[in-house]
N, C-alpha and C positions, 0 to 999 in steps of 0.2 A: 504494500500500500504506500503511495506518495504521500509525500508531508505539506502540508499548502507553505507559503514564503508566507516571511513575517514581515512582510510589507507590503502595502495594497497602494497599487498607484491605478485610478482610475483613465482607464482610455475613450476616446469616443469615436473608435472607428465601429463602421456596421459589419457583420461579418462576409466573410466572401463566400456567399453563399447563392449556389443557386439550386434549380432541383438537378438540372443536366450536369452541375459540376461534382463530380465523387472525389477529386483529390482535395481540392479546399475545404470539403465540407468536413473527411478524416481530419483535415490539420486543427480543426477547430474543437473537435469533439474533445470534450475535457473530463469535469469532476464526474458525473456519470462513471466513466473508465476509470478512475483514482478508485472512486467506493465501490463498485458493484460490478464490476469487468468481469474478467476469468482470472483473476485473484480469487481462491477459493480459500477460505478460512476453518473455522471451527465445529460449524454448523454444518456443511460438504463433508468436512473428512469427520468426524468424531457422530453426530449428535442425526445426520441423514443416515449412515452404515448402520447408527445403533438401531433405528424405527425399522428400516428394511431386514435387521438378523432377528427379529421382535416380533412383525407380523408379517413378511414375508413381502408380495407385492400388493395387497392389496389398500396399500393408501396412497400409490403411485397420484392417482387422482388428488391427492389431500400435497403431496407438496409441489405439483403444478400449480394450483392452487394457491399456497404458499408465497410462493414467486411473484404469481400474476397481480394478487389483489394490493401487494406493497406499492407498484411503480405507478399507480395512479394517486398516492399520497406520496409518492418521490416528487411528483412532478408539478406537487401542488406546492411543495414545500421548494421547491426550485424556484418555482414563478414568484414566492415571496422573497424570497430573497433578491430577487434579480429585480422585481420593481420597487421596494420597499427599502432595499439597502441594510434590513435588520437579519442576525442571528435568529436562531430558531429558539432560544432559550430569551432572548428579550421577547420574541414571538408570543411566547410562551405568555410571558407576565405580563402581557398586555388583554386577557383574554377576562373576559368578566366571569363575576364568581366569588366567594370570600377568598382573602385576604389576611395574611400573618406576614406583615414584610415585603412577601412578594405573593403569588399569584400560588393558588392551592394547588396548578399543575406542577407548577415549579417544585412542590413539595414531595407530589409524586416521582417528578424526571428525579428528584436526588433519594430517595427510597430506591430505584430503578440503578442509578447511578453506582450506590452505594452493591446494590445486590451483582453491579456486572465485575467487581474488582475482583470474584472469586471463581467468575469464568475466565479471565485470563491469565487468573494464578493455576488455573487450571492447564491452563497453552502453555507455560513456563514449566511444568510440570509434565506436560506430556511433549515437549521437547527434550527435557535433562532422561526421559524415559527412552526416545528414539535414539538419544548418543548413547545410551548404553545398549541397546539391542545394535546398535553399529558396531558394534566393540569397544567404545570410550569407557575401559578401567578405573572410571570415576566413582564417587557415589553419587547418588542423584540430586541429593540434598547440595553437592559441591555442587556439583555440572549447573541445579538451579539459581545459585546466588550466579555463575561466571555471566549465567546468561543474563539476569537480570543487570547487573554491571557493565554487563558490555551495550545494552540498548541504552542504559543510562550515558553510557561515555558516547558512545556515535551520535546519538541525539543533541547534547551540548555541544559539542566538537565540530556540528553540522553535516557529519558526514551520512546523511541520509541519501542522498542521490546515490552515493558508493550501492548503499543497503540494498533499496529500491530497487535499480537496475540487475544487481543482482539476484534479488529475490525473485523480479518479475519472470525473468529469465527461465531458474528453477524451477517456478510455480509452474510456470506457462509449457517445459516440458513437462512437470507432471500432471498439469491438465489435461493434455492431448495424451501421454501413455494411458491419462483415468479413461479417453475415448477410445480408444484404442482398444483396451482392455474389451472395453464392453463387446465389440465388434470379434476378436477373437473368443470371448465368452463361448458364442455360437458355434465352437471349434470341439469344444469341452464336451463333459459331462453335466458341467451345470447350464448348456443352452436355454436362455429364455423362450418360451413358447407362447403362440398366440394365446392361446386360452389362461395363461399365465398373465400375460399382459389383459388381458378381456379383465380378469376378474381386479387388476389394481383400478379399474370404474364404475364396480361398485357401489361406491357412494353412501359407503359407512363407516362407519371410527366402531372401534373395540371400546368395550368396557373399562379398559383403565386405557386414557386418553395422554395420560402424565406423559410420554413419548414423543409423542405427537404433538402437543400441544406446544413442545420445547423447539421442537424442529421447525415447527410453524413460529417461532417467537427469531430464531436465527439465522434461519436459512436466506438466500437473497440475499434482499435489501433489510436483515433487521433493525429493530428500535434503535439503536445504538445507531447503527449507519444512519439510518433516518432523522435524525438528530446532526450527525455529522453533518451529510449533504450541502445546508444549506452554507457552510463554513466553507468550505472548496469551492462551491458559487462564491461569494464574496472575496475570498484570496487569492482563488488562485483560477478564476474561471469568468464565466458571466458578467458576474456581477462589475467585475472590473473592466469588463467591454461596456457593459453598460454606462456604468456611471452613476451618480444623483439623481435623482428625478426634478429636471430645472422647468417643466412644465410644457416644456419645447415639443413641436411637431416631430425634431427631430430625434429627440431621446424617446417618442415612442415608438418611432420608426427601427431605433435600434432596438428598442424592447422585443419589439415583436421578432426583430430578426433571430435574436438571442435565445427568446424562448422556442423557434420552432428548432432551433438547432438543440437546445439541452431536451427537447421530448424527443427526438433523434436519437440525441443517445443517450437517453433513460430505457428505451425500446429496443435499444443493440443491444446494451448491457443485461436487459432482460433474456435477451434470445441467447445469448454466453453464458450467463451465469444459472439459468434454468437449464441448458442443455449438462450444463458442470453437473449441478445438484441432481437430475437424474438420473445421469450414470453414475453415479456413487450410489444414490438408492440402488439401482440396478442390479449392482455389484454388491452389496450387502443384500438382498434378497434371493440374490440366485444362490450367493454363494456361502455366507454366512449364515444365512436362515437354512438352507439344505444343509448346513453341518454340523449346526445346533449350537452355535458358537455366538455369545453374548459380549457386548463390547463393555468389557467392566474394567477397574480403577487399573491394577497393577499390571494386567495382563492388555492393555490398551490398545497399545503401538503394535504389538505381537498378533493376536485379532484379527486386528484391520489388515494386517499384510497380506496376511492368507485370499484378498481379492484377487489381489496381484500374481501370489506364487500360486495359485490354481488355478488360474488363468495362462501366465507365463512362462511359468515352473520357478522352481526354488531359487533361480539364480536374479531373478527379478525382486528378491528381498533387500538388495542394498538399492537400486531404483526407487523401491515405498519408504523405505527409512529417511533418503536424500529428500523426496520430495513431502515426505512429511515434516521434516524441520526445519523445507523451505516455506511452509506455509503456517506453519505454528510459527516461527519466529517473525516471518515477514507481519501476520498478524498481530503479533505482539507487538512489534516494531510502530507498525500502522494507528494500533489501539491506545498505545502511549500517546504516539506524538498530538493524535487530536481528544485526546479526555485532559491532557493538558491547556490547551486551549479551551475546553471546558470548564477546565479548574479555574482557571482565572478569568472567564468570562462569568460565571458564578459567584466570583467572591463580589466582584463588582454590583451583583444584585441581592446576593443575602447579605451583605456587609457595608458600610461605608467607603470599603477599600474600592479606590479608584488608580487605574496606572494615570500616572501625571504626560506621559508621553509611549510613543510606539517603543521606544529602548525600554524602558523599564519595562512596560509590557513583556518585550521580548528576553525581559531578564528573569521574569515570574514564570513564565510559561519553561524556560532552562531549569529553572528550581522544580517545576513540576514533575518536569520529565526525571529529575535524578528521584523525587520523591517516589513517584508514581512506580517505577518498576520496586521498587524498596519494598511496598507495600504487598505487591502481587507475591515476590520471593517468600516473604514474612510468609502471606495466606498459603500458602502451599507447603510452607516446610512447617507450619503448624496443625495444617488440617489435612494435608495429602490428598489421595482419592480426586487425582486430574478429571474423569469422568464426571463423578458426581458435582466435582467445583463447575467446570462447564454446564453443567443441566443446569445449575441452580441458575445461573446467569440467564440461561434462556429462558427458562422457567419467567423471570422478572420482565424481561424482555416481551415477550406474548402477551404479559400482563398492561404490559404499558401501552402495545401497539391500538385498543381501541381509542384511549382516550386522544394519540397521535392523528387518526382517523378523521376523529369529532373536531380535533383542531383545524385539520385542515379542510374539512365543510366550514368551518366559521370564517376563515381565512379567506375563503373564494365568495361567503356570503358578502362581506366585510370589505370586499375590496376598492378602494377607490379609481381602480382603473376599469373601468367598463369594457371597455375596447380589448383589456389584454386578460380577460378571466379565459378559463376550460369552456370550449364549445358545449351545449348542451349533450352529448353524447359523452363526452369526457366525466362532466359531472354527477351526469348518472351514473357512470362505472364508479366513482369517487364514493356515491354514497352505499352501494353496491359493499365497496370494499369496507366501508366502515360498519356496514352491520356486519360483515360477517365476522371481520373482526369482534366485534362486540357482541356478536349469538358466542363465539368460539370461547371468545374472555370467559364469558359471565356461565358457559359449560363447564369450565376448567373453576372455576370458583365454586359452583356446586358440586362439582364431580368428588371437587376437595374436602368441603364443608361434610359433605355425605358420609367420607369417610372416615374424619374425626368425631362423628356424632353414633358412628357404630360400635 
């Protein structure tokens, strides 16, 4: 995952965009590709494989699903940013409603906040686990501090582009071997078959939902990314092609241009990163549910591999390990850099704390990032069980994504730009996606409630 610049210099060119041109319209395509690309994260490799070795293929349906219903509150949450100029978390506290301080969503996003620190103590953990199934004679609890130390030093140091590039690299091969894989699947003994696939549409959830419920709170575009998003617009995207809003005929000529290029590629990135999340279900249901093999705390990395080596054969095992630590760490990497820019976009509204200028700014969010992995390392060499730390985080995630929903119907109600809201077709997928969010929420809170009462 890219790091947005800590400086925002607004430009006011329109984009070179046309429908016949496809080279200039790639050069443009940005935060989209940063968050939600074929970067695959925690939710793909860990938390997609666990639901498919769980009920096999039948909720194939439930994380297309998954996918689809986020990028229509991606893209509402894009458009605010790029006409409005605000973060998603001043977004946030501008939303009517009571009041402590700040805005009662606010209170939620840092419950939410607070619950994801122990999904990526989780990825710290199931990294220091993959250098040890590689051979690193470490113990894990070391291997976990080295890691945390090192995303803290490359991060102040600036050396993120180094990271970046080489992470994307990695990922991006082991995106396509994860495609790959599927396609020789078919070669195997665990061939997917039509009637296999028939019955993942369905169009039922099991009795314990807890799975599912997680994989739908991370997978995609999760709550966390969705929150992200509108930060990459402002730094390092849109937002900065846009501008102010000076009232001008021509900054909405740029708006409009801007916005039909970030629903471009909110909509690429969906077709990547659903195709991604897929074939990992795919592979965890052919392969790990036909072998009765469950993706738990110590035995994690081990698990998962076996998509690989019984697909591949055995020697395909340092391939899963390489490209697991490129996606756990690059995650890691990615999750820092922008929950620190949370952190100090946060204190600014639950505190009096104000940065006096962009340097200090940029000197809080360096303290963050040293802080921040500090904390993840802590959670993990205290509480271990990478698996379960991960679920929890998604677990909060899923939890948060209706009220995110309901925001961003208010947002498009709300808008002062008439001219640049979601065509009415857009906005009905919009509310579409926020009930369902909100039937699924408020399932998962009874599913819960039910069980604690028995």
């Amino acid at each position: 995952m890219n790091t947005p610049s800590d400086s925002v210099s607004h430009a006011v060119a329109a984009p070179e965009w046309a429908p016949t041109r496809l080279r200039p319209l790639l050069r443009q395509l940005g935060p989209g590709l940063i968050v939600s690309s074929i970067i695959v994260g925690s939710g793909e490799l860990i938390v997609t494989p666990k639901l498919g070795a769980e009920v096999g293929f039948r909720l194939l349906w439930f994380i297309i699903l998954g996918c689809l219903v986020k990028v229509f509150v991606q893209i509402e949450f894009g458009r605010y940013a790029i006409t409005r100029g605000r973060t998603l978390l001043q977004a946030m506290d501008s939303l009517p409603g009571p009041r402590l301080v700040v805005s009662w969503l606010l209170w939620l996003w840092l419950a939410m906040f607070v619950c994801v620190m122990p999904q990526v103590a989780g990825m710290v953990g199931g990294t220091a686990t993959a250098l040890r199934l590689g051979g690193i004679d470490i113990p894990v609890s070391t291997l976990a501090v080295g890691i945390g130390a090192s995303c803290a030093l490359l991060l102040v140091l600036g050396r993120y582009r180094l990271v970046e590039t080489a992470s994307m690299v990695m990922v991006g091969i082991f995106t396509v071997g994860t495609l790959v894989a599927v396609a020789v699947l078919q070669t195997t003994p665990y061939a997917v078959t039509g009637a296999q696939l028939a019955s993942g549409f369905t169009f039922g959830l099991p009795a314990d939902v807890a799975t599912a419920f997680g994989a739908f709170g991370i997978i995609g575009v999760g709550a966390t990314e969705l929150i992200y998003y509108p930060y990459w617009c402002l730094e390092k995207g849109y937002g900065v092609k846009v501008g102010p809003d000076d009232g001008t005929e021509e900054w909405r000529r740029r708006a409009q241009g801007w916005l039909r290029v970030m629903r471009i590629d909110a909509w690429v990135c969906f077709a990547l990163y659903t195709t991604t999340t897929v074939a990992f279900y795919l592979l965890g249901a052919a392969v790990l549910h036909a072998k009765g093999l469950l993706v738990e705390n110590q035995r994690m990395i081990e698990v998962l591999s076996f998509m690989y080596r019984e697909t591949f054969g055995e020697w395909s095992l340092w391939m899963f390990v390489v490209g697991a630590i490129a996606v756990l760490y690059s995650t890691i990497f990615g999750a820092t850099a922008s929950n620190a820019r949370l952190v100090v976009d946060a204190a600014g509204l639950f505190t009096p704390f104000r940065p006096r200028s962009n340097e200090e700014r940029v000197r809080w969010v360096k303290v963050s990032c040293v802080v921040l992995p500090a904390i993840f390392t802590l959670v993990f060499l205290s509480f271990g069980n990478p698996v379960q730390l991960v679920f929890f985080g998604a677990i909060a995630q899923g939890l948060m994504l209706p009220f995110l929903a309901l925001a961003a119907v208010y947002f498009h109600l709300t808008s002062p730009h008439r001219e640049l809201r979601a065509s009415r077709f857009s906005f009905a997928c919009l509310l579409v996606a926020a009930t369902a969010m909100t039937a699924l929420g408020g399932y998962q809170v009874f599913a819960e409630l039910s069980r604690w009462l028995r």
